[in-house]
N, C-alpha and C positions, 0 to 999 in steps of 0.2 A: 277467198281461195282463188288460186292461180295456178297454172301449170307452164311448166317449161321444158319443152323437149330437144332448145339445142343447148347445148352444155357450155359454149364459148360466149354465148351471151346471159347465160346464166347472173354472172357476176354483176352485171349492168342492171339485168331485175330485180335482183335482191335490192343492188343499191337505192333501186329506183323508188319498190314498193314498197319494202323494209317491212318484209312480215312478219310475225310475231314468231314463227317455227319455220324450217323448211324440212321435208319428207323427202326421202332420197332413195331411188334406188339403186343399188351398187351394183348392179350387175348390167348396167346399163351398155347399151355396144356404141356409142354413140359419144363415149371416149372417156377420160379417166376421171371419175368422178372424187376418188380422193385428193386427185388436183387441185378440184374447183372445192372441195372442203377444207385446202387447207389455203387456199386464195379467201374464203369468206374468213376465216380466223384471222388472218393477215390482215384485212381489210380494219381500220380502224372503223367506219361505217357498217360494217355489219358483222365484227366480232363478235357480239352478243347475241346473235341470233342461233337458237337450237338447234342442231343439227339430229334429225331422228333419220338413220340408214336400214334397209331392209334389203334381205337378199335370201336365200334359198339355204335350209338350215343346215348342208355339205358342206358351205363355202367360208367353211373358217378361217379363211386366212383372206376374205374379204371382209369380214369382222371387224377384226382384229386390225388390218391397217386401215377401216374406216375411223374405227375409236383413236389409232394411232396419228391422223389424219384432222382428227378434233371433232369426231360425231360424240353427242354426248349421251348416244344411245343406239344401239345396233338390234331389231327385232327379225328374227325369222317369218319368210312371207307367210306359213299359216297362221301365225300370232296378231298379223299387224292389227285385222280389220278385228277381231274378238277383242284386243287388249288395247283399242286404240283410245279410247277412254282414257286409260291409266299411261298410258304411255304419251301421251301429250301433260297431262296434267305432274307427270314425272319432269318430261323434260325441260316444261316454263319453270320449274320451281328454279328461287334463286340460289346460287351457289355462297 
């Protein structure tokens, strides 16, 4: 487990660690995070990595362009930490 909190070098960590899932918040102020979700799809290097986004369960249309964006799962923050369980074990499964 790793944490990144600048979002412009995000892309270099992924590449570097290549973890099995990344956890994303979208509501992050610290810049456009469906960016950097659709620079990891881009990425032949870390295309295959899960994308799970969370964010505040008002922010539908932060949702909605994260999945848009290539998350392959978008959870409301009272859900993450109860459903986190099923919710990783959802989003390794193979396509």
């Amino acid at each position: 487990v790793s944490t990144c909190t600048d979002l412009p070098a995000l892309l270099t960590q992924v590449e570097k660690d290549l973890p099995m899932i990344l956890v994303m918040d979208l509501n992050s102020e610290r810049g456009n995070v469906n960016n950097v979700i659709k620079d990891i799809r881009a990425n032949e290097k870390t295309s295959h990595i899960p994308v799970v986004g969370f964010t505040n369960m008002i922010n539908k249309k932060a949702q909605d362009a994260a999945v848009e964006a290539g998350a392959k799962l978008v959870a409301v923050d009272e859900a993450i930490l109860p459903q986190l369980p099923q919710l990783l074990e959802q989003a390794l499964e193979v396509d």
